[in-house]
C-alpha positions, -999 to 999 in steps of 0.1 A, spaced: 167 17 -173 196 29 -149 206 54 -174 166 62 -175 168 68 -138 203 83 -132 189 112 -155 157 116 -141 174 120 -110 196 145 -125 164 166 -139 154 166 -101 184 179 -83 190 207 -116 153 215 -107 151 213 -67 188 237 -72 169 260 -98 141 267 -68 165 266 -45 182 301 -59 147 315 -68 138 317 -33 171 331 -25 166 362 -47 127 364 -44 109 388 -32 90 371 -4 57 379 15 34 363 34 6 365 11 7 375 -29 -24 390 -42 -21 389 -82 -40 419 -95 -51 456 -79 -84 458 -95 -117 456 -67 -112 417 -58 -72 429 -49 -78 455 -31 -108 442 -10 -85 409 0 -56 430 7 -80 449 34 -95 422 44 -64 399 52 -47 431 72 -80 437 90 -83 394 106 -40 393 105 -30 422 109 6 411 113 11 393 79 28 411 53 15 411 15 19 424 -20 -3 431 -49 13 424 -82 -2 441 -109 3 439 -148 -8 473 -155 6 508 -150 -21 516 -126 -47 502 -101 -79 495 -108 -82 465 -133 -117 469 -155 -117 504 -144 -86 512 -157 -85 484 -187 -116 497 -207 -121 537 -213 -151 535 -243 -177 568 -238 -199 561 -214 -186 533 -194 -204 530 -161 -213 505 -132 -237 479 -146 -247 468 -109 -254 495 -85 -226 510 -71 -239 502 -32 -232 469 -37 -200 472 -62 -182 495 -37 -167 481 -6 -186 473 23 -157 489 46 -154 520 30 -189 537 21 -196 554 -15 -200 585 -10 -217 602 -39 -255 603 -47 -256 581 -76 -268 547 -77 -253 537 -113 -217 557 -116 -193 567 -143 -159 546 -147 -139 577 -141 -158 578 -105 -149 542 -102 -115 541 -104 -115 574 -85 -128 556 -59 -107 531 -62 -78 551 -61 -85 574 -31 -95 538 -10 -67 522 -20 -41 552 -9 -67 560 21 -55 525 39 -21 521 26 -27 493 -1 -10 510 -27 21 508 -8 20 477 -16 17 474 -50 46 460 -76 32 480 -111 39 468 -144 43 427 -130 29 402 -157 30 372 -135 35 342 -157 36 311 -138 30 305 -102 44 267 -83 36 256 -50 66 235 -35 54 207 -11 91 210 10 90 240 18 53 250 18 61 282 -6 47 297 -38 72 304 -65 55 330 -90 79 341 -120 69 375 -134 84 398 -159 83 433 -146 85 461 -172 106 438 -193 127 422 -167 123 386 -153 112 390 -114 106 359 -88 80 363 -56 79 340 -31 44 334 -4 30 310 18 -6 318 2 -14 334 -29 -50 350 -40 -61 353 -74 -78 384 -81 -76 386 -119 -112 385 -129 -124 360 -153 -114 371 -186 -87 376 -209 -71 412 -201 -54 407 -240 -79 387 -262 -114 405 -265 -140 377 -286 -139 390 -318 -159 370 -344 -144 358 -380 -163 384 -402 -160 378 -438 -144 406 -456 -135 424 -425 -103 435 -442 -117 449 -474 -131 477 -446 -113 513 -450 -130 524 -420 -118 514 -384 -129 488 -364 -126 490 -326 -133 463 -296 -147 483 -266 -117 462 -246 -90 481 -267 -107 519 -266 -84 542 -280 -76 568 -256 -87 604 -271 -103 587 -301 -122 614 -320 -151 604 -336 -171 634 -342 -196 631 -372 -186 601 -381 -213 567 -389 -207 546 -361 -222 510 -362 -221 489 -331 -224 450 -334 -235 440 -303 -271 439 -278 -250 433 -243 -241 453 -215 -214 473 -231 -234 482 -264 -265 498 -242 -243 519 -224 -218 527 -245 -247 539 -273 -262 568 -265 -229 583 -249 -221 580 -286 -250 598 -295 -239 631 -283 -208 632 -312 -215 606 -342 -236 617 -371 -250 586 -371 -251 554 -349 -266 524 -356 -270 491 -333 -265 458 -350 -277 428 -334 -281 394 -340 -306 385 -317 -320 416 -294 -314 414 -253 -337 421 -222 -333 457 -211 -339 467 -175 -339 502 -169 -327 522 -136 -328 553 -121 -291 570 -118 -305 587 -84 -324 570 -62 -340 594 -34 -348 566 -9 -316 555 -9 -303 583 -5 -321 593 25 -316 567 46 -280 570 36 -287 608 53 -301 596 81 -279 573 94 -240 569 102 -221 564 71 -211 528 75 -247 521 87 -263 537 55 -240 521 32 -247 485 50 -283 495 52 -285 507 12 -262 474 2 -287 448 17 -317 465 3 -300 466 -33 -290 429 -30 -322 418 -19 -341 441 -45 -313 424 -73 -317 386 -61 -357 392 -60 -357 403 -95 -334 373 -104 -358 349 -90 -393 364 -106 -371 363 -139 -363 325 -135 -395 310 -116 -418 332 -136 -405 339 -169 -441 347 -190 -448 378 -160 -407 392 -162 -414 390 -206 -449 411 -201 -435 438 -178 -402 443 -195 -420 447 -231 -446 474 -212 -417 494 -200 -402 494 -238 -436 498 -254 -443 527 -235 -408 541 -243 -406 538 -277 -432 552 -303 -461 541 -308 -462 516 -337 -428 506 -332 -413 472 -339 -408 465 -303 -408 427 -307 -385 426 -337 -357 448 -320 -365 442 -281 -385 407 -278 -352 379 -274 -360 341 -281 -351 330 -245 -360 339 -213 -349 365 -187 -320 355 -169 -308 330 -192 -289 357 -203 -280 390 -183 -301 413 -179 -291 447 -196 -296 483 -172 -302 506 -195 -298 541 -178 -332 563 -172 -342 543 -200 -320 564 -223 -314 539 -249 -352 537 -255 -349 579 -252 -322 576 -279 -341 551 -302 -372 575 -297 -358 607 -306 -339 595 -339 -306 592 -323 -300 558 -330 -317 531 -356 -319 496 -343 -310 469 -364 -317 434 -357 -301 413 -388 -273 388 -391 -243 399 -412 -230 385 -442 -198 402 -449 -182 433 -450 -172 455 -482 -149 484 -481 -179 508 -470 -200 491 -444 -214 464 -440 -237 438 -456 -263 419 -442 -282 386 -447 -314 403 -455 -297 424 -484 -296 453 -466 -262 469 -461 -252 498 -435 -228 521 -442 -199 529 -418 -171 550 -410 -164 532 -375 -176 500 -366 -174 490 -328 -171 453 -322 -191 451 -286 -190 419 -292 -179 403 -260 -155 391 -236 -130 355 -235 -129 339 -204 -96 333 -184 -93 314 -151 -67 328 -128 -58 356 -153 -37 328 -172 -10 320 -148 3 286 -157 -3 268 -123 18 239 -111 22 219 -76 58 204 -71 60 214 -115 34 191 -124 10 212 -143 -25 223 -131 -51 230 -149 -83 249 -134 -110 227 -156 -97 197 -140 -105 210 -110 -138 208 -91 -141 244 -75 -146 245 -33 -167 271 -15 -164 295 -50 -125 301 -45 -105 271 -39 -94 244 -63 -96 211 -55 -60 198 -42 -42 230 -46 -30 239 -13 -27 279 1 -43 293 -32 -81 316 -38 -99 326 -68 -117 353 -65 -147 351 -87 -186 378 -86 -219 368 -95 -235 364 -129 -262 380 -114 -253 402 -92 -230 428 -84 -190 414 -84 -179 428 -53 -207 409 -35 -189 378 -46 -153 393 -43 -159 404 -7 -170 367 6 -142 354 -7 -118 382 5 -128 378 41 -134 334 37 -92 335 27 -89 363 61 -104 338 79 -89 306 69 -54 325 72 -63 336 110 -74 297 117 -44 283 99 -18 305 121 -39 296 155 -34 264 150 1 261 135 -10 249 99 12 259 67 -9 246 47 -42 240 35 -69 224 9 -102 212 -1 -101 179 -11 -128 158 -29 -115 121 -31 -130 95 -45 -167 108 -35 -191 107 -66 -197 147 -71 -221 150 -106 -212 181 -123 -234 212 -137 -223 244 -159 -200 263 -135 -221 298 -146 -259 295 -151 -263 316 -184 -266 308 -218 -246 339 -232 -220 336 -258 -192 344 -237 -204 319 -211 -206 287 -237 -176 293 -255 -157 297 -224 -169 272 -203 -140 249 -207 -116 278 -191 -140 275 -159 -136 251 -132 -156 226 -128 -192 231 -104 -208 201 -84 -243 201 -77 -241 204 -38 -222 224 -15 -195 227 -6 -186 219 -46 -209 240 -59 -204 274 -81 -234 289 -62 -252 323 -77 -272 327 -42 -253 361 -25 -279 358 6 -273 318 8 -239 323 1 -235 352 32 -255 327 56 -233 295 47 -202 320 58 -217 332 91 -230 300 102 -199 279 89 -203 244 75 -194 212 90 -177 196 55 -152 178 62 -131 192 30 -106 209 40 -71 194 43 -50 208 70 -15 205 79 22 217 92 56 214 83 71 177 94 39 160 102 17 137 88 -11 153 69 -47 162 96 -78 162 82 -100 195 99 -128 219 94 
């Protein structure tokens, strides 16, 4: 047992001198904000705005800001929320479009970010691996390799604004003969830049949001295009322009008609949501009229448009001016609601007999969901993981101190969700220096908290991923909530939990709101 301990104690010092030297050569800030996509650069504006005299950086794995905007570059890639609500509260959207185009996005994007300085602070081509808060000294250690070269940050608070999902893995299903296919097979997640395919027969498996708009971009180049789905999805069609809107954007200041369009958009998207889920058989009737009277008459609108579940269980799907219908109508594209049984070197076979002949297929078959973009998250090196963890107020995890997720709606736009959580860490930051505290987190303790599915959806992505989510109580302030106007009046009014764990440097631990 002495020998046990004597190297044990070893391992310790070898490990407390290891971080020791990290912080010595680390770049060090205030507050780390791991990715530059819209959650990143909304909490790096909204920390400087409450504290404006902390310091920060925004480590980013890619080449250039902008996360999803950037990441995925398929034909026709837009907004599937309006853009009132996905565009920043503090800095207005200025175009007349209600749904935009990803080039616009990131455009956006772009210009904000260098318009207040926040690219300034942005470390390009960082993978951060592994990020370890250290209880003496109150610090996160994050090791990152940066364009091939092994990098060490050190902060007092670090956000995670990675998204949800895997930036590497799209979900690809196991298809049976996949590799007897001489065409090409491309995941939406993996576009190939400049990829040219002019009269060729394009097959996409997939009913969700990327297939409907991605579609009848296609449309405009493929010979052919045909939509394979398994079981069909809900569509909801917009209007690109919305005049209203846009005059009351006219008429008033600019930060007055964006807060003014936002809250009308929000309100218009959250009362949808709840028609869908508290009257289901009403939501069914009006979205079948909308297709009926799209499509011809005589179509097979139930076989191809008519899903087995109800709204909402699964997102609804904007379709754009109703184009998809416009493009189903016209020829353009052949709907095809099958399941598929393998593939052969031409196409593609399917349960019914039927096959479908292909020159590209386009797997639109979903996403893989990631908690904190995959970082490998320790406190003092013992390891963390996220679905141990009951989630606190959306962002924090239980007992991990100094730390945010920042994590949208399913039903809703994600910057709705992003922004709460950008200015709840600004404000717990501003608190925590007023008062002295280095340190602080939510923390649960031996209260009974039953648990519910952390996302309220039954899509694919959503079930086979849950186990990568958190884990969601059934009351606040443990509670994954998917209310944006309950959400906004909990932050305004505050809360009196008693959650949060609060502390400084050399004293005992203080329990405070």
């Amino acid at each position: 047992m002495a020998g046990s301990d004597a190297t044990n104690t070893d391992a310790e010092r070898l490990d407390a001198d290891r971080r020791e030297a990290d912080r010595l050569d680390a770049e060090q800030a205030d507050v780390i904000i791991i990715g530059a996509g819209i959650s990143g650069i909304d909490a790096a504006y909204r920390i400087r705005e409450k504290n404006p005299d902390l310091t920060y950086l925004i480590l980013e794995r890619r080449e250039r800001l902008g996360g999803t905007w950037d990441l995925f570059q398929y034909p026709g890639i837009r907004s599937d929320s309006d853009i009132f609500t996905l565009s920043f509260p503090w800095e207005p959207w200025k175009r007349e479009e209600m749904i935009a185009d990803g080039g616009h996005i990131w455009q956006y994007l772009a210009d904000t970010a260098h318009k207040h300085g926040i690219d300034d602070h942005i470390r390009f081509n960082t993978l951060v691996q592994s990020a370890d808060w250290d209880w003496t000294t109150h610090t996160w250690t994050l090791r990152a390799d940066r364009g091939g070269t092994a990098t060490v940050y050190t902060a007092g608070f670090v956000v995670f604004a990675s998204g949800y999902y895997d930036y590497d893995e799209p979900y690809v299903p196991s298809f049976t003969g996949l590799e007897d296919f001489t065409g090409e097979v491309i995941h939406p997640q993996h576009w190939p830049r400049g990829f040219d395919y002019t009269g060729k027969r394009v097959v996409v498996i997939g009913s969700g949001a990327t297939a409907v708009s991605m579609i009848p971009a296609l449309t405009e180049r493929a010979a052919h295009v045909t939509m394979l789905q398994r079981t069909p999805s809900y569509m909801f069609s917009v209007s690109r322009v919305v005049p209203p809107i846009n005059a009351i954007r006219r008429m008033l200041p600019a930060r007055a008609g964006a807060w003014v369009a936002r809250w009308i958009l929000a309100l218009f998207g959250s009362l949808i949501w709840l028609v869908s889920r508290t009257a289901p058989g009403l939501s069914k009737r009006l979205l079948r009229r909308t297709a009926s009277r799209a499509l011809p008459p005589g179509y097979a609108v139930d076989t191809h448009f008519k899903p087995p579940y109800n709204p909402w269980d699964q997102r609804l799907c904007f379709i754009l001016d109703s184009d998809l219908y416009k493009a189903v109508a016209a020829g353009d594209v052949e709907m095809v609601t099958d399941h598929i049984d393998h593939f052969d070197r031409d196409g593609i076979v399917l349960a019914s007999g039927r096959r479908v002949d292909a020159d590209v297929v386009i797997t639109a078959t979903g996403l893989q969901l990631q908690a904190l973009g995959g970082v490998a998250l320790s406190v003092d090196g013992e390891k963390v993981a996220p679905n141990d963890r009951f989630i606190y107020r959306r962002h924090m995890l239980e007992d991990v101190p100094n730390a945010a997720w920042s994590l949208g709606y399913t039903n809703a736009s994600w910057t709705l969700g992003a922004d709460l959580t950008a200015r709840s860490v600004a404000d717990l930051l501003a608190y925590m220096r007023s008062r002295g505290y280095t340190y602080a987190y939510p923390h649960l303790g031996d209260a009974h908290m039953p648990e519910q599915p952390a996302f309220n959806l039954q899509a694919g992505y959503v079930l086979r991923g849950a186990d990568a989510l958190p884990r969601s109580g059934t009351r606040r302030p443990w509670m994954l909530t998917h209310s944006y106007v309950r959400d906004v009046l909990a932050h305004r009014l505050g809360d009196s939990d008693r959650s949060l764990v609060f502390g400084r440097a050399g004293t005992p631990q203080s329990r405070s709101a």
